[in-house]
Backbone as CSV, one residue per row, in Angstrom:
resi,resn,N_x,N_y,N_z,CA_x,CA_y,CA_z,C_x,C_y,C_z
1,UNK,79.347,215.539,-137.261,77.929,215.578,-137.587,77.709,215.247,-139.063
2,UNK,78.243,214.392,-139.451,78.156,213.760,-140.678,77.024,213.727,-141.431
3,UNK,76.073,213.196,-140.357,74.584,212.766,-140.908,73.771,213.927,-141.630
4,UNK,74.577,215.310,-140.987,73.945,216.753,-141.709,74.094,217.352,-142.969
5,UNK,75.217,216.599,-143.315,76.199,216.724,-144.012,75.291,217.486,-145.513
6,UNK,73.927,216.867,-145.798,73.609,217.775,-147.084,72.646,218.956,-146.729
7,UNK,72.204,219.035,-145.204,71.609,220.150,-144.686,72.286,221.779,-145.588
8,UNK,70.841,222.619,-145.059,71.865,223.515,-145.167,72.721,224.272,-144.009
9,UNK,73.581,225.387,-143.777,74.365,225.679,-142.820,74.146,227.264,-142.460
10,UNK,74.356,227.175,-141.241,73.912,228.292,-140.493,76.198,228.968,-139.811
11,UNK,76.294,229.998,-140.682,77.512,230.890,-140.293,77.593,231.786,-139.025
12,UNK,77.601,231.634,-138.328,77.961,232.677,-137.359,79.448,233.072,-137.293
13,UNK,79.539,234.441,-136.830,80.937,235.110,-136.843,80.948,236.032,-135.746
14,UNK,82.097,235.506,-134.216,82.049,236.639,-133.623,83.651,237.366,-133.736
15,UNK,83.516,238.648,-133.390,84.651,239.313,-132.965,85.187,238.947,-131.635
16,UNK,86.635,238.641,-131.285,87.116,238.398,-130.145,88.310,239.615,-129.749
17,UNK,89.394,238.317,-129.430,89.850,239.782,-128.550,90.908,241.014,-129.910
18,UNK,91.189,242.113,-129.566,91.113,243.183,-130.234,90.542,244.387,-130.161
19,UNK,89.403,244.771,-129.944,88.725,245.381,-129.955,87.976,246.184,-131.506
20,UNK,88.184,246.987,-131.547,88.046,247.588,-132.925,88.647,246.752,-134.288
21,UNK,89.591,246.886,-133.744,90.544,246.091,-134.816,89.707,244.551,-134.764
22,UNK,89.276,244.045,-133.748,88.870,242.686,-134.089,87.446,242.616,-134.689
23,UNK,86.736,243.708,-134.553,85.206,243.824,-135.000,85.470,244.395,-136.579
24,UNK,86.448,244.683,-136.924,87.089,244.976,-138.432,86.985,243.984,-138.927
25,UNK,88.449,242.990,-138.132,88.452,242.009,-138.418,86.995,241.016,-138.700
26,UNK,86.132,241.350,-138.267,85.152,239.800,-137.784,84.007,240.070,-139.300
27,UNK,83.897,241.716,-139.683,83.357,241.982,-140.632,84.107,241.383,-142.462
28,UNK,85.740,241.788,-142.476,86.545,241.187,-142.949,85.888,240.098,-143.527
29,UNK,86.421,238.946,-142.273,85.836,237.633,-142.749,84.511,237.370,-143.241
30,UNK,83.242,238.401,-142.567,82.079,237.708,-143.077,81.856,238.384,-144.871
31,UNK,82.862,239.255,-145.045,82.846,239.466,-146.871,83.256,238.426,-147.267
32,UNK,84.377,237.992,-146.635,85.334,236.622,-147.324,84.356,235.799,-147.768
33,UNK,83.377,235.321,-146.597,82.581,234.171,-147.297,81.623,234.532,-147.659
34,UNK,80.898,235.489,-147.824,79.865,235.965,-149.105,81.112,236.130,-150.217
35,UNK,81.803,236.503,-150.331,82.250,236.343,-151.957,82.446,234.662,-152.843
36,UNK,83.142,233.843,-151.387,83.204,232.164,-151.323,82.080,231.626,-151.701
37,UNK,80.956,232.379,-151.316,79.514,231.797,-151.383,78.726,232.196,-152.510
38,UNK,79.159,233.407,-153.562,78.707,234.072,-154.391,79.510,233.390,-155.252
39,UNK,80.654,232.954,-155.072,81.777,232.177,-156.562,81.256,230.458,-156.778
40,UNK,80.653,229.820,-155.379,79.769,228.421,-154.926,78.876,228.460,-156.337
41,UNK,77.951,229.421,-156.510,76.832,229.560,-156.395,75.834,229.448,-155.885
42,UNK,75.878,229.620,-154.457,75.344,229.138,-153.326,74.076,230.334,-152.924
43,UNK,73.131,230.437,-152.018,72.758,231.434,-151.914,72.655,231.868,-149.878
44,UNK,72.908,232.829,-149.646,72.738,233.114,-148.300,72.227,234.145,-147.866
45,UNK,71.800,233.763,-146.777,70.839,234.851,-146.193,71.217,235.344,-145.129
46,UNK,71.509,236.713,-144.575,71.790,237.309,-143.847,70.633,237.470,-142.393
47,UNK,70.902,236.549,-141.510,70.143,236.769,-140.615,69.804,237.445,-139.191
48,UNK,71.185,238.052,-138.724,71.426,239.095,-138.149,72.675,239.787,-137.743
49,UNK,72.855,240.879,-137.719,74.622,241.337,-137.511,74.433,242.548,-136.310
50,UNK,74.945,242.512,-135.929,75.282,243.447,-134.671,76.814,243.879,-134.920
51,UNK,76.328,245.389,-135.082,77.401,245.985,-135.638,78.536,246.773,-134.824
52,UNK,79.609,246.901,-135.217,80.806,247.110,-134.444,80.516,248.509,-133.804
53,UNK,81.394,249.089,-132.933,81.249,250.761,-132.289,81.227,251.911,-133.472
54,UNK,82.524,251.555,-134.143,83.260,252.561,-135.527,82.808,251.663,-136.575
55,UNK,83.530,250.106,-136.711,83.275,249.843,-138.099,83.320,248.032,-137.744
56,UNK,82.576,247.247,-138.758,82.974,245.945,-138.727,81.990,245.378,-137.790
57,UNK,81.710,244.603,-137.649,80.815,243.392,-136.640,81.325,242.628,-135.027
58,UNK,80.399,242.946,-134.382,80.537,242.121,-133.154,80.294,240.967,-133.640
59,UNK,79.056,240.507,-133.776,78.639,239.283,-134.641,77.571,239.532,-135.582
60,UNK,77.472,238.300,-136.226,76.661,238.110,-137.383,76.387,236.611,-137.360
61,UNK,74.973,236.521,-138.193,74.559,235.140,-138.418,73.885,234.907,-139.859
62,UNK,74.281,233.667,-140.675,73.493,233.839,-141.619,72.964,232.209,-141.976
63,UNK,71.944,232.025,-142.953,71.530,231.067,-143.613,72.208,230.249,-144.848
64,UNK,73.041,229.717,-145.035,73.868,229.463,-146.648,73.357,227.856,-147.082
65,UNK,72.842,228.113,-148.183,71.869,226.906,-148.945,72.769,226.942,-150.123
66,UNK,72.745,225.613,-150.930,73.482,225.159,-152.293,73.815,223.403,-151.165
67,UNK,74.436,223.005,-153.008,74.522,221.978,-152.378,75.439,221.629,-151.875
68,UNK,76.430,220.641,-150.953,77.652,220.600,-150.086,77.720,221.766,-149.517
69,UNK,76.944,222.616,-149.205,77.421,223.742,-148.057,78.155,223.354,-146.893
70,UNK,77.255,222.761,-146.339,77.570,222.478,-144.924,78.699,221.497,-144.790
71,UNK,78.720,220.744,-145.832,80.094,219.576,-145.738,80.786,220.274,-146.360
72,UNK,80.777,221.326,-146.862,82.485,222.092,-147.010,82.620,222.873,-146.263
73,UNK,81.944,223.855,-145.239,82.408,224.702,-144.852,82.551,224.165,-143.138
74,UNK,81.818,222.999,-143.116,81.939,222.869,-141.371,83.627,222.897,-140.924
75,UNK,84.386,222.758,-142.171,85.663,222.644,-141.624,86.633,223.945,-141.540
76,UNK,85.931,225.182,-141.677,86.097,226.367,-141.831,85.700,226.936,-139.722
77,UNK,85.318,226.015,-138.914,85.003,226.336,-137.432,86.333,226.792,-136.852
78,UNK,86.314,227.369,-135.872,87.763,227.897,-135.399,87.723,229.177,-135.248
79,UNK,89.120,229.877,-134.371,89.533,231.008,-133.997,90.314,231.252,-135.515
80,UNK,90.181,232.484,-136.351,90.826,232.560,-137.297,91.729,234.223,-136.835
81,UNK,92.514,234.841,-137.030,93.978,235.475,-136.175,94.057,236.398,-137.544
82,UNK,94.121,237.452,-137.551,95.018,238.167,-137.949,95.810,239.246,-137.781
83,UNK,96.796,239.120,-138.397,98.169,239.873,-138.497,98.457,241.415,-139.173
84,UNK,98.296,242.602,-138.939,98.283,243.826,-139.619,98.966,245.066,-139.476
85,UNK,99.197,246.133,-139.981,99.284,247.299,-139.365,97.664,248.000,-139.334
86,UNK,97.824,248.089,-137.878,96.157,248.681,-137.438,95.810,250.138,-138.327
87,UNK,94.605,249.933,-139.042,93.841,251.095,-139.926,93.594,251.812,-138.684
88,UNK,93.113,251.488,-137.190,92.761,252.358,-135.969,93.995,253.093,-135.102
89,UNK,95.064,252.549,-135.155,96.478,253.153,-134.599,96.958,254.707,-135.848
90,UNK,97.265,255.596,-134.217,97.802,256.702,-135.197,99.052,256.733,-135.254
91,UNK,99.761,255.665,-134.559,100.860,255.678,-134.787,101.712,254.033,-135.808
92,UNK,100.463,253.556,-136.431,100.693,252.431,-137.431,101.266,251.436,-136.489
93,UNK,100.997,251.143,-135.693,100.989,249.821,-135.219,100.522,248.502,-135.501
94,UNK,101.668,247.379,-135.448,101.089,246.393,-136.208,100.287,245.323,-134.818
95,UNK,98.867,245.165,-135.375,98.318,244.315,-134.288,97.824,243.016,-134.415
96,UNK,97.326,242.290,-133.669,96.784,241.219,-133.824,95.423,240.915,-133.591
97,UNK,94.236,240.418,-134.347,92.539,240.571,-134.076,92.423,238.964,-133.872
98,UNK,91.388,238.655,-133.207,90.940,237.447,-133.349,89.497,237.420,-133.919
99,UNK,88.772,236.335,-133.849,87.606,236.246,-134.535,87.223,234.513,-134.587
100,UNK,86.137,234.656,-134.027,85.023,232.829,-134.450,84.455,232.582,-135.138
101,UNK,84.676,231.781,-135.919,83.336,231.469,-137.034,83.128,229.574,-136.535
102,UNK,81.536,230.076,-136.411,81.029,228.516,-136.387,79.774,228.124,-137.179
103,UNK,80.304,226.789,-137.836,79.839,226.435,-138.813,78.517,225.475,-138.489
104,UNK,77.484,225.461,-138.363,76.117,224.337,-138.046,75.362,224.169,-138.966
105,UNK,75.022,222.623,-139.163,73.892,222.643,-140.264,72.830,222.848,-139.381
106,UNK,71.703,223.279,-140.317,70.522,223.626,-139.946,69.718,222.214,-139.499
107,UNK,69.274,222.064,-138.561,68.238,221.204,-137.756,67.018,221.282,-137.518
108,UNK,66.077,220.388,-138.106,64.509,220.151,-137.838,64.160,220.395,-136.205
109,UNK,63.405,221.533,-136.463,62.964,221.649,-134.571,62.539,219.887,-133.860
110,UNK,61.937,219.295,-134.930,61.409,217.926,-134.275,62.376,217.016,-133.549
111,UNK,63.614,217.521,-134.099,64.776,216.756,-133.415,65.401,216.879,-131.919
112,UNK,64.723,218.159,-131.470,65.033,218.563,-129.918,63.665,218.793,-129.148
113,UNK,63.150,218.565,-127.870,62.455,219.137,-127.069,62.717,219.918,-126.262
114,UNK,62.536,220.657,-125.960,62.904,222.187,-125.961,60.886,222.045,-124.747
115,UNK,61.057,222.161,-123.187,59.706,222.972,-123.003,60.058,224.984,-123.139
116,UNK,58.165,225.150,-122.836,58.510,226.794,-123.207,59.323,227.448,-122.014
117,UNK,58.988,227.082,-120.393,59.510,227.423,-119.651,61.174,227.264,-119.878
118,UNK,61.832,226.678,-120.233,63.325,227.081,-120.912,63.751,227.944,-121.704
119,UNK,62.716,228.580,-122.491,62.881,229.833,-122.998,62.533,231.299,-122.662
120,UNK,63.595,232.171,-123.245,62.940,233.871,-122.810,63.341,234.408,-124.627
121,UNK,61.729,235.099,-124.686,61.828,235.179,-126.136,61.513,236.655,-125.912
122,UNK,62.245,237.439,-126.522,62.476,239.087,-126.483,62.178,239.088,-127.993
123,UNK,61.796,241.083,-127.976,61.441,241.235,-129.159,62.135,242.888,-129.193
124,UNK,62.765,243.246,-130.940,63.101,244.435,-130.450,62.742,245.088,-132.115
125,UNK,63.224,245.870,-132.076,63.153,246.179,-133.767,64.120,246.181,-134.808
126,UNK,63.785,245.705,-136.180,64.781,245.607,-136.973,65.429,246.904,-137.388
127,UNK,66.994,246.855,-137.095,67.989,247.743,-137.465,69.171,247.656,-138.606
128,UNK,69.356,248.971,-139.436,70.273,248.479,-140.737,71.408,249.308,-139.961
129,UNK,72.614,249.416,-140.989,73.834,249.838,-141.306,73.712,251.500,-140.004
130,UNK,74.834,251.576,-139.002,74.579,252.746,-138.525,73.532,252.444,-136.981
131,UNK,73.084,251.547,-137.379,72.417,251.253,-136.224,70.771,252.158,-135.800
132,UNK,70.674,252.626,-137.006,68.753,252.895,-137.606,68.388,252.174,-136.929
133,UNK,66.698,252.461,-136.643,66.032,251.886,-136.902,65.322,251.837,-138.399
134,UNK,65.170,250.820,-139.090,64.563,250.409,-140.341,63.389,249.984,-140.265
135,UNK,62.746,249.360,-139.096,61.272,249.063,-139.014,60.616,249.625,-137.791
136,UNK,59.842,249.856,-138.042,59.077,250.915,-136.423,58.386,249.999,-135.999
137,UNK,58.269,248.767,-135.796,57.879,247.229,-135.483,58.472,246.501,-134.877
138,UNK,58.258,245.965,-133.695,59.815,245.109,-133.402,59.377,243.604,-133.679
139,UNK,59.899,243.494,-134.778,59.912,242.381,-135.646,60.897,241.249,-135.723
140,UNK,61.967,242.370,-134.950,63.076,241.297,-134.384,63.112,240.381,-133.442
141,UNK,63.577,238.914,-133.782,62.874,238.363,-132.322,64.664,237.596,-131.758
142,UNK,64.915,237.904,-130.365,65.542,237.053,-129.617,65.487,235.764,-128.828
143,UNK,65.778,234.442,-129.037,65.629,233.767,-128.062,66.630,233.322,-126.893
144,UNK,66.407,232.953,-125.774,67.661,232.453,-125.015,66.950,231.490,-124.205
145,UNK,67.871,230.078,-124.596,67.840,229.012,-123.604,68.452,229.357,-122.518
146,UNK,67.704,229.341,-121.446,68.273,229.418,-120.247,68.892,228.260,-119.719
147,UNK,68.478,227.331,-119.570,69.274,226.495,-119.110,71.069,226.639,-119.717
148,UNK,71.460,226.891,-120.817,72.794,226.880,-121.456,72.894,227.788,-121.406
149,UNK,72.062,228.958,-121.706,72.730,230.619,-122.193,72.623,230.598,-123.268
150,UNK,72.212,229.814,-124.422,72.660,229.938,-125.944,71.413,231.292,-126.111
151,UNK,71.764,231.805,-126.926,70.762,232.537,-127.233,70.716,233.541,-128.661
152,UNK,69.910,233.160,-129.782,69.894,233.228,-130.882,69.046,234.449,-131.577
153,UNK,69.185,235.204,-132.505,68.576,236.537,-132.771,68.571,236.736,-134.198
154,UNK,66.933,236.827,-134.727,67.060,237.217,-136.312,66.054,237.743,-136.731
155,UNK,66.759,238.736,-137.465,65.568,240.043,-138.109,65.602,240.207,-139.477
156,UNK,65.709,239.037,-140.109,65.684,238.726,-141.513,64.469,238.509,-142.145
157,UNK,63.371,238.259,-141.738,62.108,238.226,-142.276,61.273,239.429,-141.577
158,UNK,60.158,239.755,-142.486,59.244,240.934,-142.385,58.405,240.789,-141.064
159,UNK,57.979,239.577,-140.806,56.726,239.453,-139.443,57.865,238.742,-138.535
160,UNK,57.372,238.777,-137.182,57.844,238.799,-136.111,57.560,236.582,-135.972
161,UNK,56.450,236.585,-136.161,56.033,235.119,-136.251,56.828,234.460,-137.283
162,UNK,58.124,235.269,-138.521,58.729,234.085,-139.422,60.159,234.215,-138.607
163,UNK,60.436,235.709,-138.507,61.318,235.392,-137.278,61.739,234.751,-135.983
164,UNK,60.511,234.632,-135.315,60.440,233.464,-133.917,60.916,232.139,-135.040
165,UNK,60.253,231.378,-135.636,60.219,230.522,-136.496,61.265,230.243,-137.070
166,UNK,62.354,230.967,-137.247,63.522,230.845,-138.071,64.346,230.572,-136.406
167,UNK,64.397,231.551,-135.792,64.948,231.755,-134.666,65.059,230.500,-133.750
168,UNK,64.393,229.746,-133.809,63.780,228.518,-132.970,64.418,227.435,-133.817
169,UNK,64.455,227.781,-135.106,65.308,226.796,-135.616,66.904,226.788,-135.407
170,UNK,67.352,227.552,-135.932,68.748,227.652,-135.589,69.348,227.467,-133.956
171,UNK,68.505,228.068,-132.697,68.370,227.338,-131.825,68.766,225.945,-131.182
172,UNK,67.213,225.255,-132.099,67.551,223.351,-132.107,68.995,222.983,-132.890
173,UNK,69.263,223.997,-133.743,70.875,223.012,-134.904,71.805,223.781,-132.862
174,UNK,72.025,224.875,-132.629,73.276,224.708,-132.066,73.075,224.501,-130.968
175,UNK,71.714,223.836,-130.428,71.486,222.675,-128.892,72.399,220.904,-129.236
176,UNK,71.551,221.146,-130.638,71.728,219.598,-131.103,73.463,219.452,-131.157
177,UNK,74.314,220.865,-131.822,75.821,220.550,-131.862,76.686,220.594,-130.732
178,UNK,75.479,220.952,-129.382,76.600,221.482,-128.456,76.230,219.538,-127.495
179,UNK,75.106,219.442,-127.871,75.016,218.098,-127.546,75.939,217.081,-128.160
180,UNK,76.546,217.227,-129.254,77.490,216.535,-129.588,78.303,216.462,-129.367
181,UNK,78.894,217.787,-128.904,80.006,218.405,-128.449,80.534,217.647,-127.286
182,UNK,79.348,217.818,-126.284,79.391,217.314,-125.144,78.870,215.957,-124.546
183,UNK,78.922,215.179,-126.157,77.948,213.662,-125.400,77.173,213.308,-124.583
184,UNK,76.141,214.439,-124.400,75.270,214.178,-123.768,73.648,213.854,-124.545
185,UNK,72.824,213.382,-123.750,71.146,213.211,-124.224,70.173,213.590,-124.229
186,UNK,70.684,214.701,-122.334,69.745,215.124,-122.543,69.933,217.034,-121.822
187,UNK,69.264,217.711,-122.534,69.302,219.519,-122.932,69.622,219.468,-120.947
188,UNK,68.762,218.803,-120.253,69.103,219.612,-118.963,70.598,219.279,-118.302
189,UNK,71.567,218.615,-119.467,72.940,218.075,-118.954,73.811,218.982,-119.530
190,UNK,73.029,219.995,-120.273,73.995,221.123,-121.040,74.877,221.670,-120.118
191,UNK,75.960,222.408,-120.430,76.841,223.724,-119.630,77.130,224.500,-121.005
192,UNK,77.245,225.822,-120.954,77.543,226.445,-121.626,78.776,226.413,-121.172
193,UNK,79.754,225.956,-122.271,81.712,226.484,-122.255,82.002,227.189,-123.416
194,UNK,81.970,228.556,-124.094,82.303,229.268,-124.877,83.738,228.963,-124.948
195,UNK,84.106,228.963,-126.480,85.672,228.609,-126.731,86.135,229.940,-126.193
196,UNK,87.688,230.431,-126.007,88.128,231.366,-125.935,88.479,231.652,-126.980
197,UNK,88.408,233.206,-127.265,88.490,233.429,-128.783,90.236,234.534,-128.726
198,UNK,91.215,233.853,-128.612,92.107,234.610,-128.512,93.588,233.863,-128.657
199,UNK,94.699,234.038,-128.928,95.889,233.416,-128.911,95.707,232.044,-128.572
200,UNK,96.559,231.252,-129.497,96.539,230.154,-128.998,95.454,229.117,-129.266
201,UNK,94.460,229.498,-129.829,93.357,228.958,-130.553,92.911,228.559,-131.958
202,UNK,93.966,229.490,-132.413,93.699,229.935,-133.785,93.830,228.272,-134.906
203,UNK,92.898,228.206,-135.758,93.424,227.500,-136.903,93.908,227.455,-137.907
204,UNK,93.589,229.107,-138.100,94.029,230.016,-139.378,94.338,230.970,-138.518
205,UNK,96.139,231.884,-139.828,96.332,232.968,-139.334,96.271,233.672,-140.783
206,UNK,96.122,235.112,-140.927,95.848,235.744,-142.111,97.421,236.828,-141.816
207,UNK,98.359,237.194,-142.454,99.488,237.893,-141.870,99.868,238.684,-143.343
208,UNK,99.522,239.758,-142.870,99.510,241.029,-143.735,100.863,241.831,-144.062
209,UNK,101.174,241.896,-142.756,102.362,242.566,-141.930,103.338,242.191,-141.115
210,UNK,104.537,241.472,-141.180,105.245,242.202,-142.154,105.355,241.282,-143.647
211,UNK,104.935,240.264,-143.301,104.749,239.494,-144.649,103.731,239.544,-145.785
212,UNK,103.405,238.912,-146.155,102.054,238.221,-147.088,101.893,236.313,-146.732
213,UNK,100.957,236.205,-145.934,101.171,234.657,-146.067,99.636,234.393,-145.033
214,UNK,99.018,233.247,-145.694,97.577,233.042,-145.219,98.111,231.356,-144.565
215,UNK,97.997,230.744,-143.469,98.156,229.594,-143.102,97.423,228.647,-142.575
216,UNK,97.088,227.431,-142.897,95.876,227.040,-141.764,96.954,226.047,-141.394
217,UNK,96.463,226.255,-139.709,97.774,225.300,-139.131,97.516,224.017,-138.419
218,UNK,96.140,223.979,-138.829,95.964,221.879,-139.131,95.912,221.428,-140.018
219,UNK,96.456,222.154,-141.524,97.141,221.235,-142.515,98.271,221.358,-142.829
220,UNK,98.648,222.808,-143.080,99.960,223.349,-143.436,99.523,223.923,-144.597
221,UNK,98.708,224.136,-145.159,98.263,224.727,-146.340,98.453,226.141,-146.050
222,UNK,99.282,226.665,-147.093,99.600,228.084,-146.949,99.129,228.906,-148.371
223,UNK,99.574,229.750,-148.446,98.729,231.095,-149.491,99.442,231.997,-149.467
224,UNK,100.624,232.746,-150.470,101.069,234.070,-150.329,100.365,235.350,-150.921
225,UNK,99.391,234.884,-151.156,98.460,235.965,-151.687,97.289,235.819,-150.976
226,UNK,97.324,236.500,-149.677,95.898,236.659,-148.853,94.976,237.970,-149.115
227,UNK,95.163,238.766,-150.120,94.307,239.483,-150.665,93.139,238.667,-151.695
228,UNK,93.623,237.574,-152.266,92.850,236.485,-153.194,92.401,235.366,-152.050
229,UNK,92.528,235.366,-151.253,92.060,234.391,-149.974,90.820,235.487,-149.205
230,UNK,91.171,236.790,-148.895,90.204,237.492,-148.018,88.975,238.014,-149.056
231,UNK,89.078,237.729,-150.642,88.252,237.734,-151.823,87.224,236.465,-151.749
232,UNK,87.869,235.787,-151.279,87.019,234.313,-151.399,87.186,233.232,-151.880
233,UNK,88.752,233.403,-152.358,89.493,232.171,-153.023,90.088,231.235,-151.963
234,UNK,88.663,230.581,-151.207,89.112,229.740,-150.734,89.312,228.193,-150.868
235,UNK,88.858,227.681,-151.957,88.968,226.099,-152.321,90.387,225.643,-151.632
236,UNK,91.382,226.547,-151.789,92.327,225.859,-151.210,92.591,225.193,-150.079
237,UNK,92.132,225.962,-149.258,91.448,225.575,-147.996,90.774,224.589,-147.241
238,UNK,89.436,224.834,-147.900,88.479,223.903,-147.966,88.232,222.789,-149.110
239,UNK,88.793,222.718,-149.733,88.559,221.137,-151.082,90.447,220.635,-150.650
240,UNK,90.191,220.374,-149.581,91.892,220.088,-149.401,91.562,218.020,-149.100
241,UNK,91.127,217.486,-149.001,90.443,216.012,-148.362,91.088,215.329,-149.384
């Protein structure tokens, strides 16, 4: 998706398989790249997180603006793996988490038609840390294409009408990428195929235990200091071209 290339980019991050340990994990990463994005000088916006049982994220979604966002980080997509002794084991077991991050630039609604009957737009209320409620309004708005299943959620703005609005956008960017995905023209040729988020997928592994060593294993670019990698020192990574 080249042509997006100076858009800005929309982060999503889910937790896969693991459980606890992977919703650790999935939170983990989304510090990684707010610190990546805070060293950019980039700015991002947090647009919704759904938070783990104990600790860490099921998923999260955010907004990240500056310039080259999106052409540096689209190459950051993938199952990313890590390697640990589990903080949740009482007997220190070393485990393995998975986790998705997908990278989309942001897309002009004008670029997709979308009728309303394809959509179901839910509304609930905005919730912080702990799983509060923070607004006695449900200001939060959900959408889901039915035809695919995609279905997008953000409680980052105050009224319910900037939320639909934001919501509807991010929407059209990951209709428009899954259309790419799948070479097709037109929305009613969609299928939803969710990657599997587990062994065997991975592009990056992060390995704590018993080593120190950060790897991405479609370049070979490695890191023995993945405490300065899970900080946000990632150029290595990403300015690799």
């Amino acid at each position: 998706m080249a042509e997006y290339d100076k858009n800005k980019a929309l982060l999503y991050i889910f937790s896969g398989a693991g459980g606890v340990d992977a919703q650790d994990w999935a939170g983990m990463l989304f510090r990684m790249y707010q610190r990546y994005i805070q060293k950019k000088g980039w700015n991002m916006v947090v647009l919704h997180e759904s938070l783990g049982e104990q600790k860490g994220l099921k998923s999260a979604a955010s907004e990240i603006s500056g310039k080259g966002a999106y052409d540096a980080l689209k190459k950051e997509n993938g199952v990313h793996r890590l390697v640990r002794i589990s903080p949740f084991s009482a007997k220190n077991l070393r485990h393995t988490s998975f986790a998705l991050v997908e990278i989309l630039p942001e897309i002009s609604a004008r670029e997709v038609k979308i009728e309303d009957k394809e959509l179901r737009i839910d509304t609930f209320r905005s919730s912080g840390p702990g799983g509060q409620n923070v607004n006695k309004l449900e200001t939060a708005v959900r959408i889901t294409h039915i035809p695919t299943g995609i279905s997008v959620a953000v409680q980052s703005e105050r009224s319910q009408a900037q939320n639909k609005e934001k919501a509807l956008q991010i929407l059209y960017s990951r209709l428009i990428n899954k259309m790419e995905e799948e070479h097709v023209k037109e929305i009613s040729e969609l299928k939803a195929k969710p990657g599997s988020i587990e062994w065997g997928n991975q592009i990056r592994s992060y390995v704590l235990h018993p080593y120190q060593m950060v790897k991405d294993h479609r370049t070979g670019i490695k890191s023995s200091q993945p405490d300065k990698v899970l900080d946000g020192d990632l150029d290595k990574f990403i300015d690799n071209d």
